[in-house]
N, C-alpha and C positions, 0 to 999 in steps of 0.2 A: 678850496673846496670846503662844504660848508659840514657841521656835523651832522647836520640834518639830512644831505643829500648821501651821504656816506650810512647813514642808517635805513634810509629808504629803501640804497642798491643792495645790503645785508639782506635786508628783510625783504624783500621779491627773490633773491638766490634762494633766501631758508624756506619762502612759500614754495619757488617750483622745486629745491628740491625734495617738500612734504609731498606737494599733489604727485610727484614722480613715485613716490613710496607710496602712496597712497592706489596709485595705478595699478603698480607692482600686486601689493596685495589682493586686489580687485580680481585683476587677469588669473593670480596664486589658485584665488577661492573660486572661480567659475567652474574650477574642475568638482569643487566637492557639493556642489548644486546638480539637482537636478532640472536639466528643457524641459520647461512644461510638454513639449511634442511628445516623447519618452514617458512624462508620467499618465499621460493622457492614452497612449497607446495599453501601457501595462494598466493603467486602472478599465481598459474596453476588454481586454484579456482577461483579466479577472474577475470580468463582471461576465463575460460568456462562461469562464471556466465555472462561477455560481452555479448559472442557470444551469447547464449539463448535470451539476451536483444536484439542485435540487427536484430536478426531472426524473435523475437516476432512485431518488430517491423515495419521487414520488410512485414509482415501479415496482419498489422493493412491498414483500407483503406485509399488511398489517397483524398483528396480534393475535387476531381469532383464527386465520390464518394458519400462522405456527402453531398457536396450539391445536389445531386438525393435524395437522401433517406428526407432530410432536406425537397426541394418540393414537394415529396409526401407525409411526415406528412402535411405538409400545407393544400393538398389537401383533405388527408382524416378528417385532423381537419375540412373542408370546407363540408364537408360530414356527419359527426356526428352532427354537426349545423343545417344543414337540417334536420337529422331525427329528433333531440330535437324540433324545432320547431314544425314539424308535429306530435309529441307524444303529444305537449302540447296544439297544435287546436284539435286533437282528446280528448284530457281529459275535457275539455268544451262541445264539442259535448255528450262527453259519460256522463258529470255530470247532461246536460239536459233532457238528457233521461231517467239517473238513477231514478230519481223525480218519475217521473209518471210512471214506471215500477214498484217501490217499492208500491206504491198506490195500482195498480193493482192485485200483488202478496199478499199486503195484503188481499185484497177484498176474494180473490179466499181461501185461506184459513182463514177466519172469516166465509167466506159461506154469504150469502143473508140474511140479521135478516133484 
């Protein structure tokens, strides 16, 4: 045998067994790819889950908006102030009176002794 044919049969074993590792590695990496079919699905998902977002948002009110709603809480907070006020000059009124009604309603049932 010649040197030459004894080099030849080396170098076809060391080729397949590179393209064999070379496979190896291929089949390895397929997992850390993504199927276009999978990125195509989530890229149609998130392109619906967009639209919903920016529909939702086109719903939401503008500016002039809140600030209406904004000066009416103001005003109604300006309103509830008023009535706690008046709740709590009538609870003075009502405590003066309670006195001498509780007095009275005793009397009435004790009877005259």
């Amino acid at each position: 045998m010649d040197w030459w044919d004894i080099i030849i049969k080396l170098a076809s074993a060391i080729v397949l067994i590179i393209q064999g590792l070379g496979l190896w590695v291929l089949w390895s990496l397929r997992k850390q790819f993504v199927a276009r079919d999978h990125c195509d699905k989530k890229c149609q998902t998130l392109a619906t889950k967009q639209t919903e977002l920016e529909q939702a948002q086109k719903a939401l009110p503008d500016a002039t908006v809140v600030n209406a709603i904004r000066d009416r809480l103001g005003a109604i907070e300006g309103s509830v102030k008023a009535v706690e006020a008046t709740i709590k000059g009538q609870a003075d009124t009502m405590q003066r009176i309670e006195r001498p009604l509780n007095l009275l309603l005793e009397h009435h049932l004790r009877g005259d002794k």
